[in-house]
LUMSE-770271 format. One record per atom (N, C-alpha, C): residue number from 1; residue in three letters; atom name; z, x, y negated. Coordinates in Angstrom, 3 decimals, always signed. Atoms other than C-alpha are relative to their C-alpha. Last residue first. Layout:
N
SITE   i  aa at       pz       px       py
SITE NUM ALA CA        Z        X        Y
...
//
This chain:
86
SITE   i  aa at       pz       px       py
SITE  86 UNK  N   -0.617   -1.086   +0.140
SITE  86 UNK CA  +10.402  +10.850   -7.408
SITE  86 UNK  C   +1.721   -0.894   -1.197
SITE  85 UNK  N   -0.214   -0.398   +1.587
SITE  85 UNK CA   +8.493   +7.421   -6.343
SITE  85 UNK  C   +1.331   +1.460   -0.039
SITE  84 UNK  N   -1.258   -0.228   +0.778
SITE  84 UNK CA   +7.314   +7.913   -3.024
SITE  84 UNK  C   -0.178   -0.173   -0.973
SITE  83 UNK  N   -0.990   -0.960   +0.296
SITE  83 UNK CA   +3.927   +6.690   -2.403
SITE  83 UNK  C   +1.326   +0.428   +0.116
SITE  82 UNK  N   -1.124   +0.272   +0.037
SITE  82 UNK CA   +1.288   +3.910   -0.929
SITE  82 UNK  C   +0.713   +1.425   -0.280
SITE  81 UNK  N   -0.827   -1.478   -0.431
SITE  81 UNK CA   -1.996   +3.612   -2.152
SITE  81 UNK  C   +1.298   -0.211   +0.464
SITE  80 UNK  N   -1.658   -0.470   +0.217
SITE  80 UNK CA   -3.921   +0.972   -1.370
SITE  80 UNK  C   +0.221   +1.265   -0.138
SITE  79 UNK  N   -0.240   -1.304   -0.471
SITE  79 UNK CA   -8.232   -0.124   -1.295
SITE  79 UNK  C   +2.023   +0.222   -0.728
SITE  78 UNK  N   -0.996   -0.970   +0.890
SITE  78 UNK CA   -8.920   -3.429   -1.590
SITE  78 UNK  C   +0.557   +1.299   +0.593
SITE  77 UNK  N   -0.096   -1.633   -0.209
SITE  77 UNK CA  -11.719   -4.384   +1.340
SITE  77 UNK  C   +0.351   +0.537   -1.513
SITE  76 UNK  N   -0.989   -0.229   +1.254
SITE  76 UNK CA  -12.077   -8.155   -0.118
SITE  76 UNK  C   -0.091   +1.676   -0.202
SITE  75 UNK  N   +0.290   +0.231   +1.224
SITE  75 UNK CA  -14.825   -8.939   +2.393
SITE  75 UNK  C   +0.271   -0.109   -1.059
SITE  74 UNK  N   +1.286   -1.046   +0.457
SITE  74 UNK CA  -13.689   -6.619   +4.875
SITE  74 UNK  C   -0.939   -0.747   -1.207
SITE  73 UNK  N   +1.296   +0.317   +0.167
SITE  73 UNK CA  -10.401   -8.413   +4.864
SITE  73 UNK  C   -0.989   +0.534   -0.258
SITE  72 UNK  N   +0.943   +0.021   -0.702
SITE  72 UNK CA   -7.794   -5.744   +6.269
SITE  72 UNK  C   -1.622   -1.301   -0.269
SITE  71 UNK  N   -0.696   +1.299   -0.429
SITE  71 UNK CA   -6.631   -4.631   +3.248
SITE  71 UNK  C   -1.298   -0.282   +0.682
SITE  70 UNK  N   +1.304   +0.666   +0.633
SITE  70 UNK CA   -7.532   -0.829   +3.359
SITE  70 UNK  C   +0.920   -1.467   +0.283
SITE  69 UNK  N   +0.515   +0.713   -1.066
SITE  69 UNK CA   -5.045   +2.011   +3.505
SITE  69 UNK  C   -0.727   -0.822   -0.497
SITE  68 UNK  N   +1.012   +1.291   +0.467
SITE  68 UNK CA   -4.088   +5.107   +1.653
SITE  68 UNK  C   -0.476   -0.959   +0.919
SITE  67 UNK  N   +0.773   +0.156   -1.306
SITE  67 UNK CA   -1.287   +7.511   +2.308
SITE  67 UNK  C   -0.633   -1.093   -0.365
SITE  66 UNK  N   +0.071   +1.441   +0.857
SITE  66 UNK CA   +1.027   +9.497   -0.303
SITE  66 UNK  C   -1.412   -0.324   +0.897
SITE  65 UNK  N   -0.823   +1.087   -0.172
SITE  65 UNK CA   +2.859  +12.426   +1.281
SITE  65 UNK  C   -0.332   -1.468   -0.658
SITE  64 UNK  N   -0.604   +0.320   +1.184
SITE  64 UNK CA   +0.948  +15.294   +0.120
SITE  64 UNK  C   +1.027   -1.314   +0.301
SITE  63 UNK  N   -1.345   -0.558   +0.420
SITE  63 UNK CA   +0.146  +15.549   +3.831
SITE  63 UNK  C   +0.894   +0.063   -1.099
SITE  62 UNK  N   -0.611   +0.720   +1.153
SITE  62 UNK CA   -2.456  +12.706   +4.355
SITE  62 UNK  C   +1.591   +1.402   -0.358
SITE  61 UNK  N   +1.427   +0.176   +0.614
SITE  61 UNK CA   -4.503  +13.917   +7.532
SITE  61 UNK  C   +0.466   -0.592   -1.727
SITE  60 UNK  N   +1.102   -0.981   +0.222
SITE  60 UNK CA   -1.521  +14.914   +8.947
SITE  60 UNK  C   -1.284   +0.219   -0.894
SITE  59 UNK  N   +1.165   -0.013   -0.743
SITE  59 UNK CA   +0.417  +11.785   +8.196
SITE  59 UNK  C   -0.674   +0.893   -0.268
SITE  58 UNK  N   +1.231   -0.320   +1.299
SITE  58 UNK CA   +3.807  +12.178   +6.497
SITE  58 UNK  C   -1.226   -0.068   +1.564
SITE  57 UNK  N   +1.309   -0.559   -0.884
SITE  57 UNK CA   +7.178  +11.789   +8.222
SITE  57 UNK  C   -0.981   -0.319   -0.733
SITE  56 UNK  N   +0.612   -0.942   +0.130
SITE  56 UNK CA  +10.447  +11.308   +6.443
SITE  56 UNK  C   -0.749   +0.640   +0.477
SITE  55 UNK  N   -0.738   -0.550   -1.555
SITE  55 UNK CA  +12.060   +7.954   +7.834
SITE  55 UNK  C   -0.543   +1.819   -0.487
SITE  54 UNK  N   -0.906   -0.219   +0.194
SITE  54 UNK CA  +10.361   +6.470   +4.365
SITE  54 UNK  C   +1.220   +0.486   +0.791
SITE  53 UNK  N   -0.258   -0.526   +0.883
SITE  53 UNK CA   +7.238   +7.408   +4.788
SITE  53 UNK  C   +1.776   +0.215   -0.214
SITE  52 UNK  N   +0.168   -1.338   -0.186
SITE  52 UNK CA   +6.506   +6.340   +8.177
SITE  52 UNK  C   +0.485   +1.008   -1.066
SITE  51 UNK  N   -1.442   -0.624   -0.954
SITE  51 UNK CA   +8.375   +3.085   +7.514
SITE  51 UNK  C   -0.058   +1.628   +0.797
SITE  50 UNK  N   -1.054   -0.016   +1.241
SITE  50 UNK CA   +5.812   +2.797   +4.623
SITE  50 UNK  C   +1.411   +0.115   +0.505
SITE  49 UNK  N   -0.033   -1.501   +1.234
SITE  49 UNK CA   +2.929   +3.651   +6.348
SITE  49 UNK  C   +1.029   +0.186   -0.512
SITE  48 UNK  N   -0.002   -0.857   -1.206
SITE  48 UNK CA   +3.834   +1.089   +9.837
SITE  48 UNK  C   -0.052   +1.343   -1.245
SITE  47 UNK  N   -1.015   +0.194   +0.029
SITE  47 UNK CA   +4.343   -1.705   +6.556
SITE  47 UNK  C   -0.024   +1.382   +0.702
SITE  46 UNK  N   -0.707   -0.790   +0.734
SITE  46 UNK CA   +1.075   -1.279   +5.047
SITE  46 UNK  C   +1.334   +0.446   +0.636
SITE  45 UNK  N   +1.006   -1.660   -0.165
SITE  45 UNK CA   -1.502   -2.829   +7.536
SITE  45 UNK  C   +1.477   +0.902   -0.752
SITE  44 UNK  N   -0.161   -0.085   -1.627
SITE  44 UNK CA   +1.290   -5.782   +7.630
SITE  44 UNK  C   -0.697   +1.073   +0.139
SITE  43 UNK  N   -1.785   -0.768   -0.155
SITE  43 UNK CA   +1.684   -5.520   +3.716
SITE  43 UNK  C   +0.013   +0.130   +1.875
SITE  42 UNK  N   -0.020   -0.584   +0.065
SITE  42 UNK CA   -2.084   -6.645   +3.440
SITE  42 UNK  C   +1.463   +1.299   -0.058
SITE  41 UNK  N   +1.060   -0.929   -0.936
SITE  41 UNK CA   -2.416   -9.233   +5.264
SITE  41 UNK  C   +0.214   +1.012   -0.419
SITE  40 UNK  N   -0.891   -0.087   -1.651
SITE  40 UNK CA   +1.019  -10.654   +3.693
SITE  40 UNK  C   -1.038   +0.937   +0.699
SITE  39 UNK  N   +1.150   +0.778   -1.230
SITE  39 UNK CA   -0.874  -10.134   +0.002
SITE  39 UNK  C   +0.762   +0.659   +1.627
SITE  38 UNK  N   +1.194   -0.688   -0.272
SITE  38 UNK CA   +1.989   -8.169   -2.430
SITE  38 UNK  C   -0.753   -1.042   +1.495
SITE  37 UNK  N   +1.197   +0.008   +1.379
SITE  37 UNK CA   +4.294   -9.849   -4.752
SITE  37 UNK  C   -1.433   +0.000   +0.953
SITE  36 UNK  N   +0.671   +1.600   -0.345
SITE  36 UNK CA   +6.795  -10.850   -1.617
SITE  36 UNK  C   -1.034   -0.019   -1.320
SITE  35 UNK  N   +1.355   +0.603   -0.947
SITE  35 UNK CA   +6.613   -6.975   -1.900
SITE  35 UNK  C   -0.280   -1.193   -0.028
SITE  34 UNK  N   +0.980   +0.953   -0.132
SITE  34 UNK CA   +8.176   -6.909   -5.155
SITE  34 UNK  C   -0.808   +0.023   +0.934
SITE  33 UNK  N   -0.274   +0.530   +0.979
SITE  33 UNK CA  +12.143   -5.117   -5.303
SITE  33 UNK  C   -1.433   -1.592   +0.209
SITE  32 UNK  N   -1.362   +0.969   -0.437
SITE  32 UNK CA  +11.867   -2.872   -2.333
SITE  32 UNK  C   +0.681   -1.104   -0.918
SITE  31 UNK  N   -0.251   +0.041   -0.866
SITE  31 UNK CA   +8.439   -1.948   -2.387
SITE  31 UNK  C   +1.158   -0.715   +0.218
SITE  30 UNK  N   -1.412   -0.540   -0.255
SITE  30 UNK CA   +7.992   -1.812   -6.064
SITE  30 UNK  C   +0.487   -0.600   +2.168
SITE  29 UNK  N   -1.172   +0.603   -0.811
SITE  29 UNK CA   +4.517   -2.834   -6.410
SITE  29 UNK  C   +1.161   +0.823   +0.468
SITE  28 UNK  N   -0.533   -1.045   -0.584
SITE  28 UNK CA   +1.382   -1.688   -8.460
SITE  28 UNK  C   +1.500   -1.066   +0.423
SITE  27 UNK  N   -1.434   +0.650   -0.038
SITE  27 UNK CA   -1.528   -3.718   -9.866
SITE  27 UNK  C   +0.525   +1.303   +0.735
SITE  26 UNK  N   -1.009   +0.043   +1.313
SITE  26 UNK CA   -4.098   -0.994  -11.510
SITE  26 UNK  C   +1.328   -0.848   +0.575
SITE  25 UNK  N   -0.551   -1.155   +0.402
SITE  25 UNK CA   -7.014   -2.539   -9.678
SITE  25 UNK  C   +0.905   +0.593   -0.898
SITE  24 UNK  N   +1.539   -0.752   +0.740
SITE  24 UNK CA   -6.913   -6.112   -9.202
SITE  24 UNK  C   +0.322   +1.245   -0.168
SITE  23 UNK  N   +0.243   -1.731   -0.011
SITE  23 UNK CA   -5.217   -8.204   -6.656
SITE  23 UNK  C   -0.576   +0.532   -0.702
SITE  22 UNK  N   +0.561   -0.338   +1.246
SITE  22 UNK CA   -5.762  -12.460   -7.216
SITE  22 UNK  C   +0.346   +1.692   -0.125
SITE  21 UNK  N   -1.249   +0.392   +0.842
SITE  21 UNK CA   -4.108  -13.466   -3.850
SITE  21 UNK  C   -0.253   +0.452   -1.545
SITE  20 UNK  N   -0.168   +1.260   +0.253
SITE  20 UNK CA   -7.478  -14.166   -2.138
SITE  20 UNK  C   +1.506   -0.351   -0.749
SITE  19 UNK  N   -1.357   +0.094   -0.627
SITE  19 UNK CA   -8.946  -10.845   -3.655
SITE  19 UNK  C   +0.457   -1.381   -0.138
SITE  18 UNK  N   -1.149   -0.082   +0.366
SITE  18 UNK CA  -12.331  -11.600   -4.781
SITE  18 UNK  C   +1.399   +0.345   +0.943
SITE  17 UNK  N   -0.951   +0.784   +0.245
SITE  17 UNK CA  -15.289  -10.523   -2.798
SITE  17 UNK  C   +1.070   -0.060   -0.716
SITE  16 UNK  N   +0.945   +0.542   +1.391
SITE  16 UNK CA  -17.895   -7.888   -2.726
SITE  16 UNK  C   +0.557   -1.701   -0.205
SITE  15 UNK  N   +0.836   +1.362   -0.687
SITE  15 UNK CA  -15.834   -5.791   -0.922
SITE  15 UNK  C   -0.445   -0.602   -1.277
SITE  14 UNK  N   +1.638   -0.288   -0.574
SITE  14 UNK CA  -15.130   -2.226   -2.406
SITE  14 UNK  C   -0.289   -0.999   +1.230
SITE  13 UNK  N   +0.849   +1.458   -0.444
SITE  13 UNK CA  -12.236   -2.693   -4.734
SITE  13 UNK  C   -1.003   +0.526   +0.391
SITE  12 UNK  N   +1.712   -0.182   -0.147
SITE  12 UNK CA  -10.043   +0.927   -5.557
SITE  12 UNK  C   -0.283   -1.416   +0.811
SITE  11 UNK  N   +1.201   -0.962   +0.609
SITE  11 UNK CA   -6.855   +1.921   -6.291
SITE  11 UNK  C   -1.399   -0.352   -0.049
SITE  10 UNK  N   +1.454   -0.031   -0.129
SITE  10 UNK CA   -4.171   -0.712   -5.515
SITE  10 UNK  C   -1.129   +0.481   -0.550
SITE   9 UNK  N   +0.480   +0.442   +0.826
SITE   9 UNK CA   -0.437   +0.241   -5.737
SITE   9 UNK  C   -1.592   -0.050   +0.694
SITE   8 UNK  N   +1.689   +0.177   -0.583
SITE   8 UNK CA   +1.822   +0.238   -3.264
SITE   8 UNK  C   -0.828   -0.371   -1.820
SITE   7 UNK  N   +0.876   +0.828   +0.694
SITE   7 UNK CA   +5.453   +2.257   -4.755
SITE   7 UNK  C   -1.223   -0.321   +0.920
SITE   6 UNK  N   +1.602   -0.273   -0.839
SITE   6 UNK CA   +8.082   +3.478   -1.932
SITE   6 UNK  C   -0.892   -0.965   -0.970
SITE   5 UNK  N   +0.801   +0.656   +0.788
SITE   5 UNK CA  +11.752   +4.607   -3.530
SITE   5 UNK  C   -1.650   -0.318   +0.545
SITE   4 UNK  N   +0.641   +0.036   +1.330
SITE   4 UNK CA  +13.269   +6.756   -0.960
SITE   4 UNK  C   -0.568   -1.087   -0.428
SITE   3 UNK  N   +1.627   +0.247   -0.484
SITE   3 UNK CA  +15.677   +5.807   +1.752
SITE   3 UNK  C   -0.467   -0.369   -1.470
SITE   2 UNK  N   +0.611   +0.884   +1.119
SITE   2 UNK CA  +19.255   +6.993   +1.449
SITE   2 UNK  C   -1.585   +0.187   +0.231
SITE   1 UNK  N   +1.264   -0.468   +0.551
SITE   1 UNK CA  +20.502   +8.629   +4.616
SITE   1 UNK  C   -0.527   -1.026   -1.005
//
């Protein structure tokens, strides 16, 4: 079974803090190429989405297949997407 392509990109800032790895809306990440790009806190929230994704399961509440999470600092609170790429 070949395992799809999985982009994170970051949509949306709503702490009133910087990101402590410099994050800004617009970055985007190749899963299997630049995670060591992406903030450790925030790849550990990510990882359980992205082995959901890529095993072919989808979250009810997320069916289009692309699933959003938060990095867990609440005073950074970057907002993720995570996808397939086609």
């Amino acid at each position: 079974m070949n395992k799809p392509k999985i982009r994170i990109t970051l949509v949306e800032k709503k702490g009133t803090m910087g990101c402590h790895r410099g994050h800004k809306v617009g970055d985007s990440y190749d899963f299997d190429t630049e995670r060591g790009n992406l903030c450790p806190m925030a790849m550990h929230v990510a990882f359980p989405y992205i082995d959901i994704l890529r095993y072919g399961g989808k979250l009810p509440s997320q069916p289009d297949g692309v699933i959003k999470f938060s990095c867990p600092d609440v005073d950074v609170l970057n907002i993720f997407k995570i996808e397939i790429e086609e």
